[in-house]
C-alpha positions as CSV (number, residue, x, y, z in Angstrom):
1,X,7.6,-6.2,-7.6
2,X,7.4,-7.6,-4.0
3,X,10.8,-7.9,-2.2
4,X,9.8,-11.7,-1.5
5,X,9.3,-12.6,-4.9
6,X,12.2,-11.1,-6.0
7,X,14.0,-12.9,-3.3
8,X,12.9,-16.1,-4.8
9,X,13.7,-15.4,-8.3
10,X,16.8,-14.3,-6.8
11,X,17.4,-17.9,-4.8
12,X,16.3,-19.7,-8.3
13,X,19.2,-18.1,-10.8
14,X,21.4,-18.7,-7.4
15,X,20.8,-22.2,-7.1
16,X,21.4,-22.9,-11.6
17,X,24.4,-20.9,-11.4
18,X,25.7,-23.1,-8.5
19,X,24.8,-25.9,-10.5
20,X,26.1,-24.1,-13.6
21,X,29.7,-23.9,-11.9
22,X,29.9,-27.3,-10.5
23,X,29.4,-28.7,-13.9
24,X,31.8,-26.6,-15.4
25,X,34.5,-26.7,-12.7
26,X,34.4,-30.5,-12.9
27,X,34.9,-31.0,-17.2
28,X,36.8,-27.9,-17.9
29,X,39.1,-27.5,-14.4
30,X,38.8,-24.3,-12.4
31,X,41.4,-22.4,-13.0
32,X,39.6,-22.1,-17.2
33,X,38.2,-18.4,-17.7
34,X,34.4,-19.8,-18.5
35,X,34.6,-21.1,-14.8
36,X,36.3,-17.8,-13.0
37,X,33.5,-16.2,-15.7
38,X,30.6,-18.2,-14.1
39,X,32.0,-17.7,-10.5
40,X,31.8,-14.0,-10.7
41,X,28.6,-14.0,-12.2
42,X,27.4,-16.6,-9.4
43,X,29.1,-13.7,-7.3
44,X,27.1,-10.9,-8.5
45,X,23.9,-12.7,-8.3
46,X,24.6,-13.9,-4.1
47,X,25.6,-9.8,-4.0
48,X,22.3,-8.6,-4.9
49,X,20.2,-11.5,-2.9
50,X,22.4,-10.2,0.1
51,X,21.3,-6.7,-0.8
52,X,17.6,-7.4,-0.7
53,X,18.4,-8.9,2.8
């Protein structure tokens, strides 16, 4: 697959797992494991963007 359009895909699952987090932070508190859970996996995902970079 092209690098750009994995670079979108990429940005897309970025920009829900932000989303994703900021929902969680805000009912369940950020110190909760589902949150740190989301955050690393937000992680990851900006990790491999960066690689394609």
């Amino acid at each position: 697959m092209k690098r750009w359009i994995l670079q979108t895909i990429l940005l897309r699952k970025i920009k829900l797992k932000r989303l994703d987090l900021y929902a969680k932070a805000k009912s369940l508190g950020r110190k909760d494991h589902r949150v740190i859970t989301c955050s690393q996996e937000l992680d990851a995902l900006l990790n491999k963007y960066q690689s394609l970079l």
